[in-house]
C-alpha positions as CSV (number, residue, x, y, z in Angstrom):
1,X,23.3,-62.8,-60.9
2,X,25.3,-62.2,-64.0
3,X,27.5,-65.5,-65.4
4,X,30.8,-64.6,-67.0
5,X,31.2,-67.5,-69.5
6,X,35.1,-67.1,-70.7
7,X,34.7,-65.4,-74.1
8,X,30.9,-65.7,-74.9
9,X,28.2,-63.8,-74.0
10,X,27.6,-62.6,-70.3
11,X,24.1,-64.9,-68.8
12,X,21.7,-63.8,-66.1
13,X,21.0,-66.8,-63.7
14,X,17.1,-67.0,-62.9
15,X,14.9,-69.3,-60.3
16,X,12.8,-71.6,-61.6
17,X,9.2,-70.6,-61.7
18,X,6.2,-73.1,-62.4
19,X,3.5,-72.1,-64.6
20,X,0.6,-74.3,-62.8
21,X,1.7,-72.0,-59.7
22,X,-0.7,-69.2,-61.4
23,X,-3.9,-71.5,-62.3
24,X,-5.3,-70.0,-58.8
25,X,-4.9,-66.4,-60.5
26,X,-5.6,-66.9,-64.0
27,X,-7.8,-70.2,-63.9
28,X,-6.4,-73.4,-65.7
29,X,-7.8,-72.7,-69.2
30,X,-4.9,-69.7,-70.1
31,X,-2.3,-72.0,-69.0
32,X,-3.3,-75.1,-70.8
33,X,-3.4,-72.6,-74.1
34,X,0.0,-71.7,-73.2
35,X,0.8,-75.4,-73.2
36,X,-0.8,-76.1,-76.4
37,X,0.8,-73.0,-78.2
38,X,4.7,-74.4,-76.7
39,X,4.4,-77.5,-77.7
40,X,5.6,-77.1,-81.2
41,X,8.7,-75.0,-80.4
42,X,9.8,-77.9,-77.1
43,X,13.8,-77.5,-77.2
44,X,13.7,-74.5,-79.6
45,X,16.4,-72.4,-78.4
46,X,15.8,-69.1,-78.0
47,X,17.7,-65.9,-76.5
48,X,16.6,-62.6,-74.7
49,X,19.4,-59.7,-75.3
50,X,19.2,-56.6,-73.4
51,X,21.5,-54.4,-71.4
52,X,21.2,-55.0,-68.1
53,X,20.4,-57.3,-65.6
54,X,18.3,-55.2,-63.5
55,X,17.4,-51.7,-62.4
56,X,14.8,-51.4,-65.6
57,X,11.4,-53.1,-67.0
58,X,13.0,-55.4,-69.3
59,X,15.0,-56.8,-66.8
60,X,11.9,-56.9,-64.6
61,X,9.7,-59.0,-67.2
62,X,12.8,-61.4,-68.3
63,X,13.3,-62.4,-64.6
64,X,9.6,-63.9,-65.3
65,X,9.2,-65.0,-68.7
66,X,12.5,-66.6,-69.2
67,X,11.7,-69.5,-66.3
68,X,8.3,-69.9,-67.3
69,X,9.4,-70.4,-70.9
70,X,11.2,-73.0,-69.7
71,X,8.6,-75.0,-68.1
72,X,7.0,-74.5,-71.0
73,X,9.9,-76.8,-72.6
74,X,12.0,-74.2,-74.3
75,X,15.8,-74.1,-74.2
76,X,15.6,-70.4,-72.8
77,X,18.8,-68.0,-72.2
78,X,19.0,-64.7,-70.9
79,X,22.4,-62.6,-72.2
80,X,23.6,-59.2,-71.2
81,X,25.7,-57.1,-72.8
82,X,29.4,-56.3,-71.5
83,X,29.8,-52.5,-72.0
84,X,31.8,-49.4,-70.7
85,X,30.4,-46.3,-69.2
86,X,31.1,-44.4,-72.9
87,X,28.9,-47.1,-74.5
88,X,25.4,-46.5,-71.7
89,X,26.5,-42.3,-72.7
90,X,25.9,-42.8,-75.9
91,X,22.7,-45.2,-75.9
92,X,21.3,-42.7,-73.6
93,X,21.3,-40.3,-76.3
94,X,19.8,-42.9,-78.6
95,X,16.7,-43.6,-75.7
96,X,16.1,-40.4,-75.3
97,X,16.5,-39.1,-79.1
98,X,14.2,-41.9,-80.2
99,X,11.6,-40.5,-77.5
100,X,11.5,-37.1,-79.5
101,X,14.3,-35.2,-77.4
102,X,16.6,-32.7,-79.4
103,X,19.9,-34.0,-79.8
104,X,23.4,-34.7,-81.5
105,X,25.5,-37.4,-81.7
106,X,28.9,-37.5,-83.4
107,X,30.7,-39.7,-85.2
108,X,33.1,-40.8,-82.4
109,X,29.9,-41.6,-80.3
110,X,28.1,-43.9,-82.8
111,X,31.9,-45.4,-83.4
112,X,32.0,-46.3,-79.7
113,X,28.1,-48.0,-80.0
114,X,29.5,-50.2,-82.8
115,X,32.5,-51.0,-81.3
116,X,30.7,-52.2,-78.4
117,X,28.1,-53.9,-80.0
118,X,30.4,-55.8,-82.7
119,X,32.8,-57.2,-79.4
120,X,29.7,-58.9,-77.8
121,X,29.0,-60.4,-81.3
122,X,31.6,-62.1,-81.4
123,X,31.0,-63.3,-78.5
124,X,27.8,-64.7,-79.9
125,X,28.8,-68.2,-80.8
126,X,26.4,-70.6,-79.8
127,X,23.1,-71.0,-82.4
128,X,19.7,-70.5,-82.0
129,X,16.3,-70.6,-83.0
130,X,15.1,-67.4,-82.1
131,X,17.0,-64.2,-80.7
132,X,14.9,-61.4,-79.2
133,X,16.6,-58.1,-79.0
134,X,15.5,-55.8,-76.5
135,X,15.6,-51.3,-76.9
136,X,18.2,-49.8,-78.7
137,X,21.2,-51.1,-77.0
138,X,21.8,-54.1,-78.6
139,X,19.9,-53.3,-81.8
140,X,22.8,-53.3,-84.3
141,X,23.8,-56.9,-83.4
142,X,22.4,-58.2,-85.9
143,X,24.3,-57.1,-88.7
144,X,27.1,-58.1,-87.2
145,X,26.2,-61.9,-85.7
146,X,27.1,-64.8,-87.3
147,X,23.7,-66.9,-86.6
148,X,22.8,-69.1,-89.5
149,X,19.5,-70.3,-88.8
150,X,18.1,-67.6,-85.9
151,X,14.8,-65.5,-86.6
152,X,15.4,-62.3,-85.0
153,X,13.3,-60.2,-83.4
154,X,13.7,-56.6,-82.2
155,X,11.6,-55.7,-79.0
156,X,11.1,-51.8,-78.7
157,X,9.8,-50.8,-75.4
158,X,9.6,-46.8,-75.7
159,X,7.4,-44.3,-77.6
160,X,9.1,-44.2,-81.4
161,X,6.4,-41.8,-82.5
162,X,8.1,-38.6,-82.8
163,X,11.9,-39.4,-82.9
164,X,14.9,-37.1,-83.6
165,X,15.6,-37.9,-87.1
166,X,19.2,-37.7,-87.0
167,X,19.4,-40.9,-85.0
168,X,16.4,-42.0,-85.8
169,X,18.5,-42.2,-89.6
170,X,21.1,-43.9,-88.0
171,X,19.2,-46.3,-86.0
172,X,15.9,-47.5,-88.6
173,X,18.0,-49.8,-91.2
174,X,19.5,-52.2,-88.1
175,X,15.3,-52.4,-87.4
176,X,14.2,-53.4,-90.7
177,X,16.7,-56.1,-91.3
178,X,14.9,-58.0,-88.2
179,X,12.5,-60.6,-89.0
180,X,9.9,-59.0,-86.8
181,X,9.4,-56.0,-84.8
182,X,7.5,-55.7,-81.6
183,X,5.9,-52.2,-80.6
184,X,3.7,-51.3,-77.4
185,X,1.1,-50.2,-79.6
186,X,0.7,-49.0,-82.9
187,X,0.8,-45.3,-82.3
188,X,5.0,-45.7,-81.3
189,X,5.5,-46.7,-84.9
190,X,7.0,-43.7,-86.8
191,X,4.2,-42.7,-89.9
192,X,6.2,-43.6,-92.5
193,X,8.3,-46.8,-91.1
194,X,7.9,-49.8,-92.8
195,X,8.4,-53.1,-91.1
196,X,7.7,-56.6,-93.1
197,X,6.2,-58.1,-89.7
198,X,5.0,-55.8,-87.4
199,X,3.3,-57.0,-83.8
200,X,2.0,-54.8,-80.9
201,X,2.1,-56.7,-77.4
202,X,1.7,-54.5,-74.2
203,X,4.0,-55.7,-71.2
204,X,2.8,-57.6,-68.0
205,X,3.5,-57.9,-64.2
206,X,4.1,-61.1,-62.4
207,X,1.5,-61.6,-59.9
208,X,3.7,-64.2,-58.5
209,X,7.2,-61.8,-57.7
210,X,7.9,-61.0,-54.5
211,X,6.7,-57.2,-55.5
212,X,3.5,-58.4,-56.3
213,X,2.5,-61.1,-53.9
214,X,-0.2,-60.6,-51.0
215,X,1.6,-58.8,-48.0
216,X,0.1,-58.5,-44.7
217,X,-0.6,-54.6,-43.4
218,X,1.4,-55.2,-39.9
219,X,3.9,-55.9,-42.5
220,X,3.5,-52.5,-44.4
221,X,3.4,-51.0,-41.2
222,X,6.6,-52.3,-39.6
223,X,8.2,-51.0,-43.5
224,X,7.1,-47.7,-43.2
225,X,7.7,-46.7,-39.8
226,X,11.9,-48.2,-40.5
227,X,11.2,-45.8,-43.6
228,X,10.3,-43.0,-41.3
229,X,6.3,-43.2,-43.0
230,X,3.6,-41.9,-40.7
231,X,0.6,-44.6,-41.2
232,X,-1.5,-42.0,-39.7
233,X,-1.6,-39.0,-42.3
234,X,-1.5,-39.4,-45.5
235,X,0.6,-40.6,-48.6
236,X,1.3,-39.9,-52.1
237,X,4.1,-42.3,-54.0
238,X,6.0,-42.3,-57.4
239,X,7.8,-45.6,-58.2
240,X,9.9,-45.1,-61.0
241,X,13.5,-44.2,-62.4
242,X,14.8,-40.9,-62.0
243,X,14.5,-40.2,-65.6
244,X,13.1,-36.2,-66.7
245,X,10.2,-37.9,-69.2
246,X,8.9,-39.8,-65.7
247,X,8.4,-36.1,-64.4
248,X,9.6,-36.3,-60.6
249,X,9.9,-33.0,-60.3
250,X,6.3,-32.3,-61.6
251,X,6.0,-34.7,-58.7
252,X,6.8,-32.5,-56.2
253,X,4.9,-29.6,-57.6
254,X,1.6,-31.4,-56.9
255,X,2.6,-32.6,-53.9
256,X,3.3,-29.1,-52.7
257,X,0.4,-27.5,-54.4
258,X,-1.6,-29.7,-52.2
259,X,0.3,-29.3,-48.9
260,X,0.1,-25.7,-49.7
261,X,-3.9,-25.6,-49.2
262,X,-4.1,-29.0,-47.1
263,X,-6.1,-27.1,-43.6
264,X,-8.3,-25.3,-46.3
265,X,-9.1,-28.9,-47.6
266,X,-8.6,-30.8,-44.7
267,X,-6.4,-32.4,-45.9
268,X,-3.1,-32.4,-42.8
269,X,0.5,-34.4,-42.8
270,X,0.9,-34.6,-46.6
271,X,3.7,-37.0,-46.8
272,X,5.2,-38.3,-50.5
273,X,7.4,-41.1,-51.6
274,X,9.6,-41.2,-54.6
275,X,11.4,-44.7,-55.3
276,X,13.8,-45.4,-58.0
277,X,16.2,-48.1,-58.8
278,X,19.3,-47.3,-60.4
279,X,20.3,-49.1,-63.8
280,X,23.5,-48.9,-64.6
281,X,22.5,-48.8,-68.1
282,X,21.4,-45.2,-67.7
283,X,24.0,-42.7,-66.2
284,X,21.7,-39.9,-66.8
285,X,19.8,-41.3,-63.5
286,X,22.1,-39.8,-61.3
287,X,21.9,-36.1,-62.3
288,X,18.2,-36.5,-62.2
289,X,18.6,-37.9,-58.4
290,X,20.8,-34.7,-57.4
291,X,17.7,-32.5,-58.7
292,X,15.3,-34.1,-57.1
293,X,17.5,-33.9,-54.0
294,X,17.8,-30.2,-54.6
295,X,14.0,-29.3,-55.4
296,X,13.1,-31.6,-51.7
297,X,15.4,-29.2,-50.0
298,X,14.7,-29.8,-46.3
299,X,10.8,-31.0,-46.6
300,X,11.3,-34.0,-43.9
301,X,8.0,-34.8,-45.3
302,X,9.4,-35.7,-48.6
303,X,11.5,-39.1,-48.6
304,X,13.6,-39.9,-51.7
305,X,15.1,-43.6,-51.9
306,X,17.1,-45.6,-54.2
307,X,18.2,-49.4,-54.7
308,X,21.0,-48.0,-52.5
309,X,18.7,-47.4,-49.5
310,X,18.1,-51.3,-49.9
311,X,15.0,-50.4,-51.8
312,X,14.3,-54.0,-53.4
313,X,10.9,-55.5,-54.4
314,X,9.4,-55.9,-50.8
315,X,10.0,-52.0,-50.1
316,X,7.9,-51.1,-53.3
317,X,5.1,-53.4,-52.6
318,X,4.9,-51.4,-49.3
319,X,4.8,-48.1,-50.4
320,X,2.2,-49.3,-53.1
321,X,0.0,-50.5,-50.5
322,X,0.3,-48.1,-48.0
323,X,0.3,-44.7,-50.3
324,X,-3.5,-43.3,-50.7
325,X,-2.4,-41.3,-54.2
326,X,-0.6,-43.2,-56.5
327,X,1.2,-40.9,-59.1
328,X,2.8,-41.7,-62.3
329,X,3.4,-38.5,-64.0
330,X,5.3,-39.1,-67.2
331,X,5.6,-37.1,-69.9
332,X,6.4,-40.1,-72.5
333,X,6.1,-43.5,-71.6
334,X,6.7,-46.9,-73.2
335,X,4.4,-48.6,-70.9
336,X,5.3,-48.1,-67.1
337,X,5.1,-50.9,-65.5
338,X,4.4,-49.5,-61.7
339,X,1.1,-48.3,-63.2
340,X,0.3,-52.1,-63.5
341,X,1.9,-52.7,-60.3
342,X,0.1,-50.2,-58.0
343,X,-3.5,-51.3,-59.9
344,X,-2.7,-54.7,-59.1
345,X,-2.6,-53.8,-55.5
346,X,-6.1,-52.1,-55.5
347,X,-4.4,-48.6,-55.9
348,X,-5.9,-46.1,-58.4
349,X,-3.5,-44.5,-60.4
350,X,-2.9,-40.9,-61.4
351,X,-0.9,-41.2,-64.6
352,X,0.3,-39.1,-67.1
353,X,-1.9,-39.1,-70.5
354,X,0.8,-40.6,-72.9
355,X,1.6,-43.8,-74.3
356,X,1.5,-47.2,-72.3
357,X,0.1,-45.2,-69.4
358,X,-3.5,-45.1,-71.7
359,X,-3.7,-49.0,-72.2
360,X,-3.8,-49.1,-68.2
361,X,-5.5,-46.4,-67.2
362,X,-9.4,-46.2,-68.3
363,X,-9.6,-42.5,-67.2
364,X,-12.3,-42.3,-64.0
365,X,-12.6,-45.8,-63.6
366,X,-9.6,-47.4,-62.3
367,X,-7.9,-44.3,-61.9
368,X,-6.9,-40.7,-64.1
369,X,-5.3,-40.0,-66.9
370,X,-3.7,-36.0,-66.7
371,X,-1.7,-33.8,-68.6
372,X,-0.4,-31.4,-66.3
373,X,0.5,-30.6,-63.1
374,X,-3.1,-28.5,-62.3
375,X,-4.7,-32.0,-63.3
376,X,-2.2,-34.2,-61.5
377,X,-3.2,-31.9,-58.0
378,X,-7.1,-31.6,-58.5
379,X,-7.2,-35.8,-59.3
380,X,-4.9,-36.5,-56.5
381,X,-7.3,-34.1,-54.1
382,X,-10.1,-35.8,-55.3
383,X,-8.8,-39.6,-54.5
384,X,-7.5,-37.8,-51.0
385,X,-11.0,-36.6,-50.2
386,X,-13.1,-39.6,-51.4
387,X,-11.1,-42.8,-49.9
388,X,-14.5,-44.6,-50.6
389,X,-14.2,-43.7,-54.4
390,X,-10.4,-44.7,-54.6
391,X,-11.1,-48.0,-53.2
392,X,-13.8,-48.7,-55.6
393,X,-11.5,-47.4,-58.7
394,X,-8.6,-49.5,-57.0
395,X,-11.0,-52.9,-57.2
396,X,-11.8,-52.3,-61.5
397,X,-8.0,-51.6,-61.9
398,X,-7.1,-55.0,-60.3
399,X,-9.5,-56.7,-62.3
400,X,-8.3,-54.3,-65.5
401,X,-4.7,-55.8,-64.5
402,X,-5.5,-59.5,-64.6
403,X,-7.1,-59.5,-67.4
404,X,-5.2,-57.7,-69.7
405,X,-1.4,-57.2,-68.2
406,X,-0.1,-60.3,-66.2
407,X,3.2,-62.1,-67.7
408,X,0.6,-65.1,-68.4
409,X,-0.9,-63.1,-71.4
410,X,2.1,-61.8,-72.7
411,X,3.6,-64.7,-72.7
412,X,0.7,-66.1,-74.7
413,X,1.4,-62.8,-77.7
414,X,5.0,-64.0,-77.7
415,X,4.7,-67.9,-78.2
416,X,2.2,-67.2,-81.0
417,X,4.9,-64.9,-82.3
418,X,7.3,-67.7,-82.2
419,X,5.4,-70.5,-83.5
420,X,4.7,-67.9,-86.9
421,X,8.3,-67.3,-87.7
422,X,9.3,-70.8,-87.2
């Protein structure tokens, strides 16, 4: 829930989460680091900026991290921007530019980004101690805040590697006038970028959120039969937003591909799953949704769904657990957090072979790392056909998962972060 505060900055209400809650998962030792590492920054006040309040992965990881950094004793606030339709056009452009796409922007577009960005400035009043800006939304805030004491630190969540240089241009001086940068991993930094404090931290999932928790399978059941799901043949699932570097329709190729041969490989009832929340911070979703719709045609066997089919966080953890194939196809990536998400449940995942994907995925172990659709079919056949294989890759990925990607750890990256620029 979004608060409308008169003139100032727009604030996403959060529940309060306890950190001793996940002792049982992690162990007590992480969390009495985190203590030890918060306890210098108690009543620091620090703000997350991003675009949205849900519908994308930052929104996902702030609805954790922001409550547990305040248990932690930080004065922690969560702001959203307030922007038109125009404004989400034009940062589209920017997201997918940055990502290495082909494209122009003119100057009446990057006049309607500042616009935008300089009105929720100003609406920037209150000081803090620490601002982290998230993605390219919100990056040019900074030259244009009045904040006399903040550190600021820009949060980049997608592959920089190989940008379009025209925005690129446009976009690189905002990033070098932040205190610190944070990147994936090293290879999203541009060659020849230069950043005066430069951090890598991979993303996490919150074993605790209601996507994640333990769910009984009458419960899965009782989901995918209202879903029109057939428990009895079998299931392939993409959880992700209808965005062309996520692949969907790559998707369907395999899927077909394998239906296509299924009673030479015994394989009958081929049934996939494609889930997507809609942001509203990228109107480019939509289009992609009416292609998908298109390439589906009249497969009954294919179900496409959407926040707006009351998809929430309970559905998802339901078509993680019941799908046998798990597919993230992407052709870039930031990270994708549903690769996390499905290992967590004991799924092996079929990913794509690009960015955040290859931190997750150690290819034949916890599941496959592919680069095209031919891959994508023979791995997904080969999980169909050995279910005793996919269960043992499923158990490593869980373990990969809670060692190296729940919020606990990142968490851990970012107050170490803090405690250095303060």
């Amino acid at each position: 829930m979004v608060q409308k505060r008169n003139n100032n900055l727009p604030l996403v209400y959060v529940p309060v989460k306890a950190l001793d809650d996940y002792i049982p998962i992690v162990g007590e030792e992480k969390i009495q680091q985190l203590r030890q590492l918060a306890a210098p920054l108690k009543g620091k006040k620090l703000l997350h900026l991003n675009a949205t309040a849900y519908g994308g992965g930052v929104a996902e990881l702030l609805k954790t991290q922001v409550p547990l950094l305040r248990d932690l004793g930080l004065d922690v606030e969560w702001g959203v921007l307030e922007a038109t339709q125009e404004f989400y056009e034009v940062t589209k452009i920017f997201h997918n530019a940055l990502q290495g796409k082909k494209q122009e922007i003119s100057d009446e577009q990057i006049q309607t980004y500042l616009d935008v960005v300089k009105n929720n400035a100003q609406k920037l009043e209150e000081e803090y101690d620490i601002i982290l800006v998230h993605d390219p939304q919100p990056l040019s805030i900074i030259d244009f805040a009045v904040q006399s004491k903040a550190k600021w630190i820009w949060r980049c969540h997608i592959d920089t590697s190989e940008p379009n240089l025209g925005v690129w241009n446009f976009l690189y001086p905002y990033m070098t006038n932040y205190d610190a940068v944070i990147f994936t991993m090293d290879e999203f930094v541009k060659e020849d970028a230069q950043f005066s404090n430069l951090n890598f931290i991979p993303p996490s999932i919150d074993p605790l959120s209601p996507k994640n928790t333990p769910i009984h399978q009458e419960v899965v059941n009782k989901y995918m039969y209202n879903y029109d799901i057939d428990i009895t043949r079998p299931l392939m699932a993409q959880i992700s937003r209808f965005d062309p570097w996520k692949d969907p329709l790559g998707v369907i190729d395999v899927y077909r591909n394998i239906k296509k041969d299924q009673v030479q490989k015994g394989i009958k009832g081929l049934q996939l799953a494609m889930l997507a929340s809609m942001a509203n911070d990228d109107p480019e979703g939509w289009s992609v949704y009416d292609r998908v719709l298109r390439k589906a045609g009249e497969d009954y066997d294919i179900n496409v769904l959407t926040n707006f089919h009351n998809i929430g966080d309970i559905e998802v953890k339901c078509f993680q657990s019941a799908a046998d194939v798990v597919l993230q196809k992407s052709l870039k990536e930031g990270f994708g957090l549903t690769v996390s998400e499905a290992l967590w449940k004991g799924k092996p995942v079929i990913g794509g072979n690009v960015g955040g994907i290859k931190l997750q995925i150690e290819d034949g172990e916890n599941g496959f790392l592919v680069s095209n659709i031919q891959e994508a079919t023979e791995k997904s056949l080969y999980l169909l056909e050995n279910p005793d294989n996919a269960k043992r890759m499923g158990d490593v990925g869980k373990e990969t998962v809670r060692e190296n990607f729940l919020s606990i750890r990142e968490i851990k990256d970012h107050l170490k972060l803090f405690n250095k620029l303060i």
